[in-house]
DOROBA-971038 format. One record per residue (C-alpha): y, x, z; residue number from 1; chain. Coordinates in nm, 4 decimals. Each point is the difference from the previous one (the first is absolute). Layout:
BEGIN
LUMLUM      north       east         up     k   c
LUMLUM          Y          X          Z   NUM   A
...
***
This chain:
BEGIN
LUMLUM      north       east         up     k   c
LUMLUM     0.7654    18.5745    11.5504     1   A
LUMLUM     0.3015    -0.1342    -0.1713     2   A
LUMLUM     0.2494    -0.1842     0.1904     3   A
LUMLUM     0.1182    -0.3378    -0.1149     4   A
LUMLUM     0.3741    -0.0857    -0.0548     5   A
LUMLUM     0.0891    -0.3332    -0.0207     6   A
LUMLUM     0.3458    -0.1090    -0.0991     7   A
LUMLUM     0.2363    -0.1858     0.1878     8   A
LUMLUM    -0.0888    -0.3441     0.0067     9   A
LUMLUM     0.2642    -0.2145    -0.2135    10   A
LUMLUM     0.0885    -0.3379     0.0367    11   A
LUMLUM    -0.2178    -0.1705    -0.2687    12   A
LUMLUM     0.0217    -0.2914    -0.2025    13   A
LUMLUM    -0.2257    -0.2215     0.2244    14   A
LUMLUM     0.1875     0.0531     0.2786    15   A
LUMLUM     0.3174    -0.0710    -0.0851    16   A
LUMLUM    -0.1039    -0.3252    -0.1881    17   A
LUMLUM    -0.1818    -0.0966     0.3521    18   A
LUMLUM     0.3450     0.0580     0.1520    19   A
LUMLUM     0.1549    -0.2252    -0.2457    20   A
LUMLUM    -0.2385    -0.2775     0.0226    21   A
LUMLUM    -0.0059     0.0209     0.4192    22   A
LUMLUM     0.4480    -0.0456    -0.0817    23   A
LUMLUM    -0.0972    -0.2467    -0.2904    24   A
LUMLUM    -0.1915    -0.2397     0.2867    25   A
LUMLUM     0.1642     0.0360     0.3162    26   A
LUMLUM     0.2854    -0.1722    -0.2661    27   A
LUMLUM    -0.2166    -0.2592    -0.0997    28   A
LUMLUM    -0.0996    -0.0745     0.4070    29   A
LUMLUM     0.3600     0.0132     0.0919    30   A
LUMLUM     0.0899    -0.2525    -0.2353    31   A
LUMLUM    -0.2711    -0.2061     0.0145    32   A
LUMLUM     0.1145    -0.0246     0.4005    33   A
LUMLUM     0.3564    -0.0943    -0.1226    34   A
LUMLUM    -0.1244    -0.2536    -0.2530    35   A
LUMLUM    -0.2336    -0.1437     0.2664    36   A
LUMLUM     0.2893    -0.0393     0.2526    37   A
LUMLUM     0.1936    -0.1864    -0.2511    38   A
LUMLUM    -0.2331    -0.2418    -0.0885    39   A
LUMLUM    -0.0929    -0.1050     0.3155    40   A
LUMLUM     0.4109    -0.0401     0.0692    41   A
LUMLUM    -0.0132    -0.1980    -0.3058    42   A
LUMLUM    -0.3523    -0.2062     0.0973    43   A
LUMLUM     0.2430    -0.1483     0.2924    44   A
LUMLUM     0.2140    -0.1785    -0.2566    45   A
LUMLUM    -0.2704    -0.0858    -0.2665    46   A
LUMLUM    -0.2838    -0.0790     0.2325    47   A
LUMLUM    -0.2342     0.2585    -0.0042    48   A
LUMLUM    -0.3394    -0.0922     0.0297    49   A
LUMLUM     0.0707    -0.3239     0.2314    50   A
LUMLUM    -0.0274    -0.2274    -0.3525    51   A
LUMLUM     0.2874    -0.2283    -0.1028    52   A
LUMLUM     0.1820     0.0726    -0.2814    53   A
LUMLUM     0.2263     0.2537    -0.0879    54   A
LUMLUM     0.3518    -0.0431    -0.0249    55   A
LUMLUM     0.0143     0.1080    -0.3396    56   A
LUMLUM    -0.2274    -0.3202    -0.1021    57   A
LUMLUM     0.1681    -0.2214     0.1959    58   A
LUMLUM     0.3309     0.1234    -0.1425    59   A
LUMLUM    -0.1497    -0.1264    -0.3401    60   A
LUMLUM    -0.1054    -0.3282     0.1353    61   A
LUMLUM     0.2754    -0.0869     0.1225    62   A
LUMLUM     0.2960    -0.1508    -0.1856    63   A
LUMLUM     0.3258     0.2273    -0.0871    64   A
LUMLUM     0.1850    -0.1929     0.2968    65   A
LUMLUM    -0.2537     0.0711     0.2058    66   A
LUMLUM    -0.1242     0.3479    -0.0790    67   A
LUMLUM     0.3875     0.0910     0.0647    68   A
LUMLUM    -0.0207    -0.1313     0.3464    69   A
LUMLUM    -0.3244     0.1596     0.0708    70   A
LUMLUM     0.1616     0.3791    -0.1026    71   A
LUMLUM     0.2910    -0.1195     0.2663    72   A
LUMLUM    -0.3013    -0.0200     0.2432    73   A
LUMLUM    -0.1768     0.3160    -0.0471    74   A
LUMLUM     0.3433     0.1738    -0.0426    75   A
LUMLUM     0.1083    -0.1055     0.3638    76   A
LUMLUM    -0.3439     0.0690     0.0987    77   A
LUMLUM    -0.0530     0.3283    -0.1174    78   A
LUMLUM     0.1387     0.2277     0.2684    79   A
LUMLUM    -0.2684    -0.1880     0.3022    80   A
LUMLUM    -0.2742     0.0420    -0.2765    81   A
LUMLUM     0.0312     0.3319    -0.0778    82   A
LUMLUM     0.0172     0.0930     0.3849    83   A
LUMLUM    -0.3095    -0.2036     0.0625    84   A
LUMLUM    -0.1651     0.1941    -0.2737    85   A
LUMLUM     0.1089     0.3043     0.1830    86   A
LUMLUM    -0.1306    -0.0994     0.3270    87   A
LUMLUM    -0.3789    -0.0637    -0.2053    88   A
LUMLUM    -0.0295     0.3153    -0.1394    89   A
LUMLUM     0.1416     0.1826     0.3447    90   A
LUMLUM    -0.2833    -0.1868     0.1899    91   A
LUMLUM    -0.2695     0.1003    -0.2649    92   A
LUMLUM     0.1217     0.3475     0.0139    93   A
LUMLUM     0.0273    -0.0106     0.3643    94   A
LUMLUM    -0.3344    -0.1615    -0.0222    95   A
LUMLUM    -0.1714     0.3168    -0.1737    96   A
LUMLUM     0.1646     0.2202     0.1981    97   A
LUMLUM    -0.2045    -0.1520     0.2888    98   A
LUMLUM    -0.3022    -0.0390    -0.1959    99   A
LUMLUM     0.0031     0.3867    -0.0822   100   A
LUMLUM     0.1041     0.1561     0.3734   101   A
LUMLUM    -0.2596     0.1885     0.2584   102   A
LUMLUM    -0.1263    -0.1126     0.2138   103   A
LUMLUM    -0.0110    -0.3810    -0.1527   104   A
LUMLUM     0.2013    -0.2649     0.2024   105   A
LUMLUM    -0.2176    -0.3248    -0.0768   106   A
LUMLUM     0.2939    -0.1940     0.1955   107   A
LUMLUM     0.3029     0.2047    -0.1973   108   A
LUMLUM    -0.2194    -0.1034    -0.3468   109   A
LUMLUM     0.0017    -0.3734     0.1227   110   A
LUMLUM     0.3287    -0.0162     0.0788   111   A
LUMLUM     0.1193     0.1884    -0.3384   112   A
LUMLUM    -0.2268    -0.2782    -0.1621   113   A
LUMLUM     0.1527    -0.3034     0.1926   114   A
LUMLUM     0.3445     0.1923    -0.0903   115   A
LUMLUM    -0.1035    -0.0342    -0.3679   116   A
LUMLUM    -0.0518    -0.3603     0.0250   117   A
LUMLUM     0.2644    -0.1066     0.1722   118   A
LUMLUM     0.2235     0.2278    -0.2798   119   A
LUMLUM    -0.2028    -0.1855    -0.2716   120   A
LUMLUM     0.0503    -0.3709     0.1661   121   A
LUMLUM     0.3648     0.0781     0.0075   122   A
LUMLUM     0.0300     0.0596    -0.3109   123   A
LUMLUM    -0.1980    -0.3576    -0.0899   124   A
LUMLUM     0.2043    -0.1666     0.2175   125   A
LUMLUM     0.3635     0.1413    -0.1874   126   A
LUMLUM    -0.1708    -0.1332    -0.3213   127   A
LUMLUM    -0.0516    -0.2865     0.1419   128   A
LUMLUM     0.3585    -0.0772     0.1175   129   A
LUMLUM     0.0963     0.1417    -0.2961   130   A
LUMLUM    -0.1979    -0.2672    -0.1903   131   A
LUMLUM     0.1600    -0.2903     0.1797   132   A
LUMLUM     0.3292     0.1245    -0.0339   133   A
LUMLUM    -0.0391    -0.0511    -0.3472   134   A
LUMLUM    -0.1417    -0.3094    -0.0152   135   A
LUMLUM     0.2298    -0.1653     0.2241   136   A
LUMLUM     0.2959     0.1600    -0.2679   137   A
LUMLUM    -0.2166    -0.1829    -0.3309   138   A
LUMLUM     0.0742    -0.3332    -0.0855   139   A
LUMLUM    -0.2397    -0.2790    -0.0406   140   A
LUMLUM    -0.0227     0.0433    -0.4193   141   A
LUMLUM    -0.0193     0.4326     0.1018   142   A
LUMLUM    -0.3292    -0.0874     0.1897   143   A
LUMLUM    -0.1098    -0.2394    -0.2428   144   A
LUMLUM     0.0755     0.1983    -0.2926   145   A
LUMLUM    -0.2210     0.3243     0.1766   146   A
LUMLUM    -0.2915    -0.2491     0.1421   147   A
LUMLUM    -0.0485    -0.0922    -0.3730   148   A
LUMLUM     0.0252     0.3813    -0.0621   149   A
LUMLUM    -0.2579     0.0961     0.2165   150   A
LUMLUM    -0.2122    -0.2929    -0.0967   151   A
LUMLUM    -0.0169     0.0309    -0.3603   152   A
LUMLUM    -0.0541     0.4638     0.0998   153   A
LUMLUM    -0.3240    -0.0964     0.1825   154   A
LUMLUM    -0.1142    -0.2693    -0.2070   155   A
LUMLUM     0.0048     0.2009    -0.3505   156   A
LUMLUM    -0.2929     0.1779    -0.0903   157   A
LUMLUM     0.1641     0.3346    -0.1469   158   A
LUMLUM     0.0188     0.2814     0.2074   159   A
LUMLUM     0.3489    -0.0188     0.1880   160   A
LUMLUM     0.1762     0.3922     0.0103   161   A
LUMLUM     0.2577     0.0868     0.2242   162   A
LUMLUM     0.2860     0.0252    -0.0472   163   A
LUMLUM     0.0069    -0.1109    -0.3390   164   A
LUMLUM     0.0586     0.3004    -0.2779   165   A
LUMLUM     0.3406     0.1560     0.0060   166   A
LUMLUM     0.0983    -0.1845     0.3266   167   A
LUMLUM     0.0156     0.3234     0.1929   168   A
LUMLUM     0.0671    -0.0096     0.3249   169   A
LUMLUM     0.1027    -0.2050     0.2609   170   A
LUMLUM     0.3651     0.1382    -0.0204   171   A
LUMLUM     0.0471     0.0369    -0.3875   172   A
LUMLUM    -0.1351    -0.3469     0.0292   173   A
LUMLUM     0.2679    -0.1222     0.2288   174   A
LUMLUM     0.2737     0.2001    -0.1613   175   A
LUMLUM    -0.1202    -0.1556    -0.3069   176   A
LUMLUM     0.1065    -0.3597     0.1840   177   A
LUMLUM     0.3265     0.1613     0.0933   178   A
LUMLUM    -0.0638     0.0761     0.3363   179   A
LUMLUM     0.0675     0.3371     0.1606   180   A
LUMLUM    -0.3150     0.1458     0.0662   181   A
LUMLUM     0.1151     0.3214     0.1463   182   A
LUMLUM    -0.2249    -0.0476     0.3030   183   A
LUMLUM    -0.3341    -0.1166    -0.1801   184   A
LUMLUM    -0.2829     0.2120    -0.0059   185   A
LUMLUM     0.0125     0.1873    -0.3467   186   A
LUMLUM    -0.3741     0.0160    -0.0191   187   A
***
């Protein structure tokens, strides 16, 4: 009986383009992470998901005057809502972190959860504050000018896009008004 000799195994194709597509996605996951964390930093400015219009919108609504005074607000603003955003996406991840240990801690996951909301109220209530701020700096033909604006938006029957093309973003938009917009969210 003959023996069989079987070469060294060598690395082959398949396996080396596995290795590159494992590399290829943890990538992807990394950044989608990274992206995720930034938008939901950037949801505490805009909104999010609580409705309202974006700043962006309003921006357009509003008259020059007015649109200047509003990038003065979100400028001083900027620092609380970026740490608010922080403290939301800490309490989420802090949240999952729970959600995933052994044994489960039903009370640890409720708490997480009420830690979550309170992050998320916060971050409502800034916008709020924010909001008057600004409408306490508009003058009566500012708030007349923007009611007609926001009138006349919901009352046509094309489809309304936001922000309008080659508006950009919320800074290029105020640094298009003359406004330093170092601070604004770039996204």
């Amino acid at each position: 009986m003959s023996k069989v000799v079987r070469e060294p195994r060598r690395w082959s194709f398949w396996f080396i383009a596995s290795l590159c597509l494992n590399f290829f996605l943890i990538g992807v996951i990394v950044m989608g992470l990274i992206v995720a964390r930034n938008r939901s930093i950037a949801a505490a400015v805009s909104g999010g998901a609580a409705g309202g219009m974006r700043p962006e919108i309003v921006l357009q609504l509003l008259p020059r005057s007015g649109a200047i005074k509003m990038c003065a607000v979100l400028g001083e603003r900027m620092g609380e809502f970026r740490r608010l955003g922080r403290d939301v996406v800490d309490a989420r991840r802090a949240m999952f972190k729970t959600f995933r240990k052994e044994p489960f801690d039903e009370t640890a996951f409720r708490d997480a959860t009420a830690r979550i909301a309170a992050a998320e109220t916060a971050v409502v209530r800034e916008r709020q504050t924010t909001t008057a701020e600004l409408v306490t700096r508009l003058t009566p033909d500012e708030r007349r000018h923007f009611s007609r604006q926001v009138v006349r938006r919901f009352m046509s029957l094309r489809r309304q896009h936001a922000p309008a093309q080659g508006r950009g973003t919320l800074a290029s938009m105020c640094k298009e008004l003359g406004v330093d917009a170092a601070t604004l969210p770039q996204q």
